[in-house]
NUKOLSE-752040 format. One record per residue (C-alpha): residue number from 1; chain; x, y, z. Coordinates in Angstrom, 2 decimals. Each point is the difference from the previous one (the first is absolute). Layout:
// residues N
<pos=NUM, unit=A, u=X, v=Y, w=Z>
...
//
This chain:
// residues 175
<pos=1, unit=A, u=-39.79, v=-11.70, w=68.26>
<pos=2, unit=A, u=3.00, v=0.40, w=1.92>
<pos=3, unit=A, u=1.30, v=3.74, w=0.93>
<pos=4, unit=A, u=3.55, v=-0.76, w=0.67>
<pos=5, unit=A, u=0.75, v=0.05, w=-3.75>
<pos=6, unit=A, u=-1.74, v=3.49, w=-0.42>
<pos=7, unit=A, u=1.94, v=1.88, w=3.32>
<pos=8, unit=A, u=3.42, v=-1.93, w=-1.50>
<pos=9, unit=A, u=-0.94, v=2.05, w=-3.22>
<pos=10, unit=A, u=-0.77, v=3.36, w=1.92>
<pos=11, unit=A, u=3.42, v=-0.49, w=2.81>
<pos=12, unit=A, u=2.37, v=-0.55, w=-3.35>
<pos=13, unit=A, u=-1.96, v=2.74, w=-1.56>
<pos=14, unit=A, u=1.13, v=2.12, w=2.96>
<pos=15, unit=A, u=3.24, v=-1.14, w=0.51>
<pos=16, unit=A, u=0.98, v=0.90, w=-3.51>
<pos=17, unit=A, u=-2.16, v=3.53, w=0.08>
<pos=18, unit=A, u=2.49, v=0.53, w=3.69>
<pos=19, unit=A, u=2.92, v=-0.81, w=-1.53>
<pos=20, unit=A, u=-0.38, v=2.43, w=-3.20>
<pos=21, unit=A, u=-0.85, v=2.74, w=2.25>
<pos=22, unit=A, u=3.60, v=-0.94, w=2.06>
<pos=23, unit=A, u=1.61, v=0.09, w=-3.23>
<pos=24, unit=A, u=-2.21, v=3.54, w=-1.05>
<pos=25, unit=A, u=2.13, v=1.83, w=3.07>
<pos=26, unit=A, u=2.93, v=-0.13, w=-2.47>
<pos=27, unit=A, u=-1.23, v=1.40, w=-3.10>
<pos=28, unit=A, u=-0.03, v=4.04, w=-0.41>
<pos=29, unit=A, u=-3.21, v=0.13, w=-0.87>
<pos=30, unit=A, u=-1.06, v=-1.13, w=3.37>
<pos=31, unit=A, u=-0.84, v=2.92, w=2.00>
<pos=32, unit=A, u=-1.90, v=1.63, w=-2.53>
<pos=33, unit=A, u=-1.92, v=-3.50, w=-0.43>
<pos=34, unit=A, u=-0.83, v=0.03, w=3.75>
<pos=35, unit=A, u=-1.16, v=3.67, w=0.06>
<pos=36, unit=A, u=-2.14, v=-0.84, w=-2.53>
<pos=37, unit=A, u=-1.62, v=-2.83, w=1.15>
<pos=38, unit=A, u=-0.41, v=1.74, w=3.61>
<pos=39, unit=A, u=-1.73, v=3.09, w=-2.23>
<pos=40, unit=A, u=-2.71, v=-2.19, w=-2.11>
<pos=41, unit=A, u=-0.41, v=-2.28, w=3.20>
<pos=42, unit=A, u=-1.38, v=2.62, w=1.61>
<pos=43, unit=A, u=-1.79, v=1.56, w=-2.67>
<pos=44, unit=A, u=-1.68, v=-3.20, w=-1.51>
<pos=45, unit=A, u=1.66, v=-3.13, w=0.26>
<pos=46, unit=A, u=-0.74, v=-1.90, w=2.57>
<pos=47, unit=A, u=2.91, v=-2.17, w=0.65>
<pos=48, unit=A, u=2.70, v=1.75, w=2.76>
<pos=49, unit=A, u=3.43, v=0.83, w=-0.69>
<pos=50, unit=A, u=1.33, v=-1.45, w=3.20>
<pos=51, unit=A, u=0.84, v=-2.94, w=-1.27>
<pos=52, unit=A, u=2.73, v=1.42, w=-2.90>
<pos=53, unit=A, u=0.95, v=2.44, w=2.66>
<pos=54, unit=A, u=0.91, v=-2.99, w=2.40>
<pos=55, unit=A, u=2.04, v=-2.00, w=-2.77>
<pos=56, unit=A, u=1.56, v=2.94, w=-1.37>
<pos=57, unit=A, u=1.37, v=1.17, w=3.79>
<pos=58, unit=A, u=1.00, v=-3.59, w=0.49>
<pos=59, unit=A, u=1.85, v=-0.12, w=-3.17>
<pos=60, unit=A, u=1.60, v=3.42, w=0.67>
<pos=61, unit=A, u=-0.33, v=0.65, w=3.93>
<pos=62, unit=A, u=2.20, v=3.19, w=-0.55>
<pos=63, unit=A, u=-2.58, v=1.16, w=-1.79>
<pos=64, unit=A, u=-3.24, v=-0.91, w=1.37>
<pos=65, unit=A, u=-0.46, v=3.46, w=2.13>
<pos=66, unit=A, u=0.23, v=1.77, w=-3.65>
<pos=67, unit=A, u=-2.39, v=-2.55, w=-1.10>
<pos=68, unit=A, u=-2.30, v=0.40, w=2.83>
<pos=69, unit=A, u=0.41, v=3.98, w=-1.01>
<pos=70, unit=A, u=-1.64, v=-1.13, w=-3.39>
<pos=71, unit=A, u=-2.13, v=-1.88, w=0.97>
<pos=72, unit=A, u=-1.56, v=2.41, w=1.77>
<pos=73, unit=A, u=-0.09, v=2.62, w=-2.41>
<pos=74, unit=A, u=-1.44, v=-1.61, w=-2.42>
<pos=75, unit=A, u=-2.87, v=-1.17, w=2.09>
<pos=76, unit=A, u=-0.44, v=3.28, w=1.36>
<pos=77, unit=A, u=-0.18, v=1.51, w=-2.99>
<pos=78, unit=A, u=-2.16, v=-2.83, w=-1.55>
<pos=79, unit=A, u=-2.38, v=0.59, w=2.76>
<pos=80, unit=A, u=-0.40, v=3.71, w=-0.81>
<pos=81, unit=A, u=-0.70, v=-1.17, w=-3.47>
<pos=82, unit=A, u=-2.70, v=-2.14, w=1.42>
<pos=83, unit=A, u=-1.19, v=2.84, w=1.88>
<pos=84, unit=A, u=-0.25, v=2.03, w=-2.98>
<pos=85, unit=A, u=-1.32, v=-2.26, w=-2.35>
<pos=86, unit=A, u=-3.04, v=-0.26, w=2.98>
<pos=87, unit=A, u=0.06, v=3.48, w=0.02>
<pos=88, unit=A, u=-0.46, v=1.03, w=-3.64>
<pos=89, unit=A, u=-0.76, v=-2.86, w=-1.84>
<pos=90, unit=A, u=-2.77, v=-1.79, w=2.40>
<pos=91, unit=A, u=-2.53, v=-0.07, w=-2.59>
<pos=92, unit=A, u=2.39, v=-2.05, w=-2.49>
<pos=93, unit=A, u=2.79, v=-1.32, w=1.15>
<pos=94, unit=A, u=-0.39, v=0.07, w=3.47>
<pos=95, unit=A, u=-3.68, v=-2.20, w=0.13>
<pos=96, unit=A, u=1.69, v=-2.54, w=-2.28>
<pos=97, unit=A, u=2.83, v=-0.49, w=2.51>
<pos=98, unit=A, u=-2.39, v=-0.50, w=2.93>
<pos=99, unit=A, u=-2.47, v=-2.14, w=-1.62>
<pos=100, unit=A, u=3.25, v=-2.36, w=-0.78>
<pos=101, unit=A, u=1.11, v=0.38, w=3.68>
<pos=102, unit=A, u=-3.25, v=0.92, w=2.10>
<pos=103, unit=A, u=-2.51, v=-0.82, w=-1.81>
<pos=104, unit=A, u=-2.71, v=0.68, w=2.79>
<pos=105, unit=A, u=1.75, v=3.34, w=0.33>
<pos=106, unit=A, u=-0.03, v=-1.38, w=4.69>
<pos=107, unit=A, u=3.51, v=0.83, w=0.17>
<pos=108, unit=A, u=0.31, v=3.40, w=-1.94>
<pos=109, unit=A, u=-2.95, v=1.49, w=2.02>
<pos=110, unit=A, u=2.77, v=-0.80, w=3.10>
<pos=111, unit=A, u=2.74, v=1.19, w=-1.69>
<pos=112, unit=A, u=-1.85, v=3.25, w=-1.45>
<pos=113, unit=A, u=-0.60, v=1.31, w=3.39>
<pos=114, unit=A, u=3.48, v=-0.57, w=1.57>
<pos=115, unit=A, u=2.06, v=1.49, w=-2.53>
<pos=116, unit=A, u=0.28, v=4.04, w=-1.28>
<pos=117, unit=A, u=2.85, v=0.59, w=-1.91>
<pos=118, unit=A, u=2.82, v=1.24, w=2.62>
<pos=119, unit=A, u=-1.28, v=-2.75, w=2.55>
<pos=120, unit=A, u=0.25, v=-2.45, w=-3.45>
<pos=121, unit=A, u=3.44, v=0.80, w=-1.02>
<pos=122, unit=A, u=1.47, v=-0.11, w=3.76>
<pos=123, unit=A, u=-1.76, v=-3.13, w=1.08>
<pos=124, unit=A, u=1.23, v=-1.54, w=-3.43>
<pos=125, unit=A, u=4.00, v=1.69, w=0.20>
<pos=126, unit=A, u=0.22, v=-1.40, w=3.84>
<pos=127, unit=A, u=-1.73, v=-3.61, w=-0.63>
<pos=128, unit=A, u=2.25, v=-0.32, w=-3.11>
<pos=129, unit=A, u=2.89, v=1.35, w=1.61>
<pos=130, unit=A, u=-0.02, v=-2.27, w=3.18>
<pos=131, unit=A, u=-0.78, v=-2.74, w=-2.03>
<pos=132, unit=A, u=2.60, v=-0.08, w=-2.69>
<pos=133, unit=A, u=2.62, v=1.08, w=2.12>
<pos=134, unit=A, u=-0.26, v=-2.44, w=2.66>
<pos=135, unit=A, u=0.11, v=-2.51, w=-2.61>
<pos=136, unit=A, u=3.02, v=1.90, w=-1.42>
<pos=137, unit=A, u=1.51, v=0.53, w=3.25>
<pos=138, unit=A, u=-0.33, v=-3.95, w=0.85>
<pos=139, unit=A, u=1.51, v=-1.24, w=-3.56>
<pos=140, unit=A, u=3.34, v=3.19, w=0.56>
<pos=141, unit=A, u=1.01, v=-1.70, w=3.49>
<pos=142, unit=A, u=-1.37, v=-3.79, w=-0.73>
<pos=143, unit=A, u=-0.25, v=-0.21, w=-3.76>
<pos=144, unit=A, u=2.35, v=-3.20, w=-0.38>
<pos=145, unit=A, u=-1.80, v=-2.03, w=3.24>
<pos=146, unit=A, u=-3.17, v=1.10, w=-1.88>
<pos=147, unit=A, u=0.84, v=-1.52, w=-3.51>
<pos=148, unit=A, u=1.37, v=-3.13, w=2.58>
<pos=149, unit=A, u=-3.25, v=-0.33, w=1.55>
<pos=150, unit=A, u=-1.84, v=0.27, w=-3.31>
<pos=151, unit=A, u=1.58, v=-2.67, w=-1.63>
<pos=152, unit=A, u=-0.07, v=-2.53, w=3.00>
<pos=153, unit=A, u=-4.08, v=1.22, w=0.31>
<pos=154, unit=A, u=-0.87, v=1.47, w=-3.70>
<pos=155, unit=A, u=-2.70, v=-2.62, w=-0.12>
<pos=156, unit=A, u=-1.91, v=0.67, w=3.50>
<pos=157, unit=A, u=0.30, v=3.76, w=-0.53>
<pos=158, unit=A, u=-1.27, v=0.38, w=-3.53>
<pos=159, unit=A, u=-3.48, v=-2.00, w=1.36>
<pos=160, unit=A, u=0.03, v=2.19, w=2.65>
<pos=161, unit=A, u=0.60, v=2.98, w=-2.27>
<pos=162, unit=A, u=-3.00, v=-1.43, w=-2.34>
<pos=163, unit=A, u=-2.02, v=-0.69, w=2.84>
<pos=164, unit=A, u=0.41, v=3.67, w=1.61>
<pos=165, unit=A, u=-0.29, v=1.78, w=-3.22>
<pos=166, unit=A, u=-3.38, v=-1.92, w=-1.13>
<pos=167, unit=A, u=-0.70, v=0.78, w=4.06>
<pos=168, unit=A, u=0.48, v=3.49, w=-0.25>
<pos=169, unit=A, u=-2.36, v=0.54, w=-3.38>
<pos=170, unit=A, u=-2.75, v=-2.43, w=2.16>
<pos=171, unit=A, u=0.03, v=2.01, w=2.92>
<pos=172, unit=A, u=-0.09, v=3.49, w=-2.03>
<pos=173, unit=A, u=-3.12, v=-1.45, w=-2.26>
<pos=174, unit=A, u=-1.90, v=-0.92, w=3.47>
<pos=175, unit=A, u=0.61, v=2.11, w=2.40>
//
């Protein structure tokens, strides 16, 4: 069975996911939707807010410092969340989330041993911060070569995107 039918699907799929979130930079709702996301992402939900933070700055370039700020609030906070829900609720909630994520518990022991609270919370603001402001940063000065480039290459990057993100959750799982 060919695969060419089933990545057509997935690049379409992607194309028209990319070009509501372009469109979602314009709606008033849109900060608070991005601030959101950013918060349960790093709670819970494992998908990452970069990529409505990257259409939303490309939509709105004048804005995508601001939406870097949000961005980075919400995960921040989100990742306290996480921290507390380990914290307090490790017998309930907090098992259930690492049997769905770590299931051999390999990476927790790790990440158990590196992280206190204040050495949690300033790894987590500093990561976040240079993170989702360089991306902000990048979109304020070259938001419209950005959207450019991603129309001319939307296809190559969201593979690449697919192929980093499904990467990314390999390499945490085994190593």
């Amino acid at each position: 069975m060919s695969r060419i039918p089933v990545l057509g699907y997935f690049l379409r799929s992607a194309r028209r996911l990319y070009d509501w979130m372009l469109a979602f930079a314009d709606k008033p709702f849109a900060g608070r939707a991005l601030f959101s996301l950013s918060f349960i992402e790093s709670s819970f939900f494992p998908l990452p807010p970069d990529p409505l933070l990257l259409a939303m700055g490309a939509g709105k370039p004048e804005k995508a410092i601001y939406f870097a700020f949000l961005t980075t609030l919400g995960s921040v906070l989100g990742a306290l969340l996480g921290y507390v829900i380990g914290m307090f609720l490790m017998d309930s909630v907090g098992t259930w989330l690492l049997d769905a994520y770590d299931p051999d518990r390999h990476t927790w022991a790790k990440i158990e041993t590196w992280y206190a609270f204040l050495p949690f919370v300033v790894a987590c603001a500093v990561g976040r911060s240079v993170r989702f402001f360089a991306e902000g940063i990048l979109l304020r000065f070259f938001g419209e070569p950005i959207v450019r480039w991603m129309d001319k290459w939307f296809d190559l990057a969201a593979i690449l995107f697919t192929i980093l993100l499904v990467g990314g959750f390999v390499m945490i799982k085994y190593l």
